[in-house]
C-alpha positions in Angstrom: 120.3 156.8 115.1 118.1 158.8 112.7 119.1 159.4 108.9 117.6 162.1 106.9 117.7 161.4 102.9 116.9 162.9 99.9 117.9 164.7 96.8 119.8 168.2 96.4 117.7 171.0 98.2 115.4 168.6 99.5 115.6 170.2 103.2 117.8 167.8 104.8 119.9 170.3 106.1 116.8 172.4 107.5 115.1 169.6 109.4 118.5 168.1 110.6 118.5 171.5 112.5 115.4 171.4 114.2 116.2 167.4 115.3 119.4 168.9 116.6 117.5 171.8 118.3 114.2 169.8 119.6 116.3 166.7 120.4 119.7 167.2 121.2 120.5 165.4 118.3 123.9 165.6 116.7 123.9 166.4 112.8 126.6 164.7 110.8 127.0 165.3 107.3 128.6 163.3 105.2 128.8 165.8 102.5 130.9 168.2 104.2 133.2 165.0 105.7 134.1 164.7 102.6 134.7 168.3 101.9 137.0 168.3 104.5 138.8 165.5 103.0 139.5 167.2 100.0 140.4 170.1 101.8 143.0 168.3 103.6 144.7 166.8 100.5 144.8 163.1 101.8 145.1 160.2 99.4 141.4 159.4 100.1 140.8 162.9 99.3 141.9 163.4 95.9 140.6 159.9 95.4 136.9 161.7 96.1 137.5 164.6 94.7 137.6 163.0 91.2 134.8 161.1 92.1 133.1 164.4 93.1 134.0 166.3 90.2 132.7 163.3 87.4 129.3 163.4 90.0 129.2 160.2 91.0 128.7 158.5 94.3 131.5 158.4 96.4 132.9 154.4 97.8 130.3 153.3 100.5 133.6 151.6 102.1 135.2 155.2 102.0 132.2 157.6 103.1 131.8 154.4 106.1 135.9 154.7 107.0 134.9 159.0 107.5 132.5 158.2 109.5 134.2 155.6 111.8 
């Protein structure tokens, strides 16, 4: 398992695609999980929205529960 951090525009996006391309890798972003939970409304959703909106982190135990 490889993680690629950094800050806002940092590139992650960029070099996630050329692991995915070079390696096979699969690219898994939590950002857009939790787009899509927003999208869809759910309880953890709106929960993260707010959290989203004041900019601050979203729950470790919720962005882990997406990802399971």
């Amino acid at each position: 398992m490889t993680f690629i951090l950094g800050g806002p525009s940092s590139g992650k996006s960029t070099q996630a695609a050329k692991l995915v391309e070079e390696f096979g890798y699969k690219h898994l972003s939590v950002r857009a999980l939790i787009n899509d939970e927003i999208a869809k409304g759910t309880k953890m959703g709106k929960s993260m929205e707010q959290t989203v909106a004041q900019k601050e982190l979203v729950d470790f135990k919720d962005v882990n529960q997406l990802v399971i």
